[in-house]
Structures are given as C-alpha cells and as structure tokens.
VOGU-3710 file (C-alpha; in Angstrom, 3 decimals, decimal comma):
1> xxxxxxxxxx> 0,000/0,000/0,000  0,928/3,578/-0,597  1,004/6,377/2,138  0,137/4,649/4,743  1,629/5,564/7,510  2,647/8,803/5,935  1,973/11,849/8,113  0,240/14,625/5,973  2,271/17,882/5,409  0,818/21,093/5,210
11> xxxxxxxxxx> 2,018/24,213/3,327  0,445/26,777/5,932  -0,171/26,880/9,401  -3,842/28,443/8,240  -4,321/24,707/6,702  -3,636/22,770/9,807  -6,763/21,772/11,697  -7,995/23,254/14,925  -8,882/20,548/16,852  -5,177/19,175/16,893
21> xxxxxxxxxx> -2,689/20,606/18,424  -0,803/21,306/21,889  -2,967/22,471/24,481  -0,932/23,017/27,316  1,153/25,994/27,795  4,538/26,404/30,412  3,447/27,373/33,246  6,448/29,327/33,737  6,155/30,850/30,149  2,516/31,958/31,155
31> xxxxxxxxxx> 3,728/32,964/34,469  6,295/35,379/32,948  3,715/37,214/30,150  1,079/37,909/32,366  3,464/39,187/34,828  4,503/41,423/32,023  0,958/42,292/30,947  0,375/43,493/34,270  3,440/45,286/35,176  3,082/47,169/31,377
41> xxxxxxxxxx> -0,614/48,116/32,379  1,115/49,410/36,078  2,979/52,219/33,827  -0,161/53,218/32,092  -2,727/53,952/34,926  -3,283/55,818/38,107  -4,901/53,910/40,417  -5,833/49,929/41,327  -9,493/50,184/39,987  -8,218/51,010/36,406
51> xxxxxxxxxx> -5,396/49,110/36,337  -8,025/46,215/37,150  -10,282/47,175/34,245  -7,370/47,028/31,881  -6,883/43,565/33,046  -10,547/42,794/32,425  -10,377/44,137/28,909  -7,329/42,064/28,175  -9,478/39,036/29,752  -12,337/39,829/27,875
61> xxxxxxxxxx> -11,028/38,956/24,366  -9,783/36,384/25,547  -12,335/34,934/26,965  -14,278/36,087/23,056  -11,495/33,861/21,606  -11,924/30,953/23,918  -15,719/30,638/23,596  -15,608/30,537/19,944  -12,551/27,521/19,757  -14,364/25,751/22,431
71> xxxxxxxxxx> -17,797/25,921/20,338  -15,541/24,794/17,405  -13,875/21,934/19,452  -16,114/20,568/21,279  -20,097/21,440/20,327  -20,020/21,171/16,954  -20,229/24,973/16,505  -23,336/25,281/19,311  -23,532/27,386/22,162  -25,658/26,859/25,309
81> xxxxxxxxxx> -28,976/28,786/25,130  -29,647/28,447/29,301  -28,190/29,786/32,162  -27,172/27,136/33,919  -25,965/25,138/30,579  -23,601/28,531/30,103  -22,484/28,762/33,593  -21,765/24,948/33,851  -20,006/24,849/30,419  -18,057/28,131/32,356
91> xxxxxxxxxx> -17,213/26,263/35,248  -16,321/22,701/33,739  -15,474/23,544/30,322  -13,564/26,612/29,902  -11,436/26,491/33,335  -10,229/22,775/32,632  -9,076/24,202/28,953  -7,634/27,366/30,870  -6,800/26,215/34,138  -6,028/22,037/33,966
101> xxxxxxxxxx> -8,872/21,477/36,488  -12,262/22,403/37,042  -13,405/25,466/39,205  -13,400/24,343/42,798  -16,935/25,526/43,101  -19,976/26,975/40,928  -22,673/28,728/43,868  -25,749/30,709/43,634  -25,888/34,327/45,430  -28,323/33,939/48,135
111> xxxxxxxxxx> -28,883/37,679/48,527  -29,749/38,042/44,787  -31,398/35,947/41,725  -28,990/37,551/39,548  -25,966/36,505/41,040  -23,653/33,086/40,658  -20,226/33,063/42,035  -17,155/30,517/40,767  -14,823/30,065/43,182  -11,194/29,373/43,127
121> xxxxxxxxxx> -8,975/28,429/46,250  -5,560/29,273/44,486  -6,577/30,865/41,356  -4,096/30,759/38,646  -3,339/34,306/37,985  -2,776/35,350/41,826  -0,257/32,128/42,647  2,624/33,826/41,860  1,725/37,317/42,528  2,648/39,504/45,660
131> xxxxxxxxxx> 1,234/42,898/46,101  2,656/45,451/47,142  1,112/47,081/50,566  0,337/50,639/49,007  -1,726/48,320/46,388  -3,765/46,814/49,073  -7,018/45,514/47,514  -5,543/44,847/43,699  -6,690/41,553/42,533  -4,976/40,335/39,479
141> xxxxxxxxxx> -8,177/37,877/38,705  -9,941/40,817/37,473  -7,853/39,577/34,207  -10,081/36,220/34,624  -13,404/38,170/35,695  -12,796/39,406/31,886  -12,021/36,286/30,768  -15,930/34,766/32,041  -17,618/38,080/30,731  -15,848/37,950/27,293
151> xxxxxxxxxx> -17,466/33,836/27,370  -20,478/34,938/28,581  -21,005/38,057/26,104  -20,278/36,156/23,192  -22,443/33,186/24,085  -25,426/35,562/24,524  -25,586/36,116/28,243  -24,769/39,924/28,955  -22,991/40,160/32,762  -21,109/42,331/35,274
161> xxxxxxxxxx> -18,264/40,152/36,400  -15,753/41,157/38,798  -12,788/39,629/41,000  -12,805/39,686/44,844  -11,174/38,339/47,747  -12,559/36,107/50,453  -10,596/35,421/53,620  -10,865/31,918/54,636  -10,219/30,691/57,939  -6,899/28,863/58,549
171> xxxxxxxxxx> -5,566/30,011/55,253  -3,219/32,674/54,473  -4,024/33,598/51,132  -7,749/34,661/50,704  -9,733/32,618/48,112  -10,823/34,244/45,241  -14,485/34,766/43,895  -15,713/35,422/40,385  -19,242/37,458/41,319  -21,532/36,941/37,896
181> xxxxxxxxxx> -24,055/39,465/38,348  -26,699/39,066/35,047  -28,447/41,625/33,253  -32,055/41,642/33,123  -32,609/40,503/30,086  -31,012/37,384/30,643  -33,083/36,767/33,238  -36,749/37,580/31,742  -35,445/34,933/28,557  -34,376/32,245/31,253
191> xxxx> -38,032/32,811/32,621  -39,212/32,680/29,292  -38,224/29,461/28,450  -37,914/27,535/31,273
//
C-alpha cells in the first residue's frame, strides 16, 4: 500500500486543523507574560481600579477567543442557550481548557437571583503574585473576571463580572471569587423558556 503511515504535510499553518494541536502551555512561560501584561498596564494607569479594568479588557477577548474555539472543538459549533448550561459549560469547560482542572466551586448568590459566584482556592493568575502594601485591595483575577464576561457576552448572556477576595479561615491567602451578576434581560429569557 501507498502512504500509509505517511503523516500529511501542510504548506500553511492556516491549513492545519484546529482541533489538533498542543494544548498546554509552560506554566512558567505563562507565568512570565502575564506578569509582564500586568506590570506594562502598572505604567499606564493611576490607580488599582483602572489598572483592574485594563486587566478585564485584556481578559475579555480572551475569553471572546476561547468561547468561539471551544464551540468549534467541542459542540459542533453550538452554544448553550440556558443559564445554567452557560455557567456549567463556564465552570467545567472553559477552566479545565484554561486552568487544567475544574473550578473548585460553581454557587448561587443567596442575597440576589442575579448573582452566581465561581470560586477558586488558588486561582491561577494570583499564585505567583505579591502585592505590594500601598496596592492593598488589587486583585490580578480581574484579568479572569474578563475572561468569564468575554465567554459569557459572546455566548449571549450579557454580565457584570468582577474579582474579589474572600478570607478563609486557617488560610493565608484569601480565596478568590468570580461574582456573575446578570443583566435583566437574561433573566426575563431564562423565565421565558424555562
């Protein structure tokens, strides 16, 4: 037989398939860009709160980018139409791709019907990062806040998603909590349909 057990050669990267591939990244690499990403956004703000939103824009087309290979990968070019089908896909889905494992937890807000929080006990992003004291409340996952709002967005599901700390007893770094905070809309469709 001919060719087989050839391995097929392709002129241009644009030809290669997107479901093959690598999919892991150094950690060390990784650790070293978004160090830089934040330390070049340090030199071009103010203050914490817009150094953070600068970090959420970065996430946020990222997060654009992720949803739509995902959908490609793994859905056959479908997206999730309910909330909890987006927030589970979220929580299982996209952080395994991102992060190796999924989320450590995926809650409801008990104060509000908008609200869902994911929460990580050593997120990613804030491992290897030590703040400064006259930065006191900067949280570098506002970079993955923008990363869940850039998924959510594209996937239909409009959202104010931000980063915050949690102290945990016993612990000395804080956990961290992605608050998903939906827009009305969202809700009167999920009432529609459901």
């Amino acid at each position: 037989m001919i060719g087989v057990g050839k391995i097929k050669q392709y002129g241009n990267v644009l030809d290669k398939p997107l479901n093959k591939g690598k999919t892991e990244v150094s950690l060390s690499a990784f650790a070293f860009l978004f160090s830089e990403l934040v330390q070049y956004n340090q030199t071009q703000v103010d203050n914490i709160g817009e150094l953070e939103r600068r970090l959420e824009d970065a996430g946020y087309a990222v997060g654009a980018r992720v949803l739509e290979l995902l959908c490609h990968r793994d859905k056959g070019n479908r997206r999730e139409t309910r909330l909890l089908g987006i927030l589970s896909f979220v929580h299982s889905t996209v952080w395994k791709v991102l992060f190796g494992k999924v989320a450590d937890s995926l809650e409801k807000g008990t104060e509000h019907e908008d609200e869902y929080m994911i929460s990580e006990k050593e997120l990613l992003v804030n491992k290897f990062i030590s703040i400064p004291k006259d930065m006191g409340t900067f949280n570098c996952g506002a970079f993955v806040a923008g990363i869940v709002r850039g998924v959510l967005d594209g996937a239909g599901f409009p959202a104010v998603v931000t980063a915050h700390f949690v102290p945990m007893e016993g612990q000395q770094r804080p956990r961290t909590t992605i608050l998903i905070k939906f827009a009305e809309e969202v809700l009167r469709r999920e009432a529609r349909l459901g």
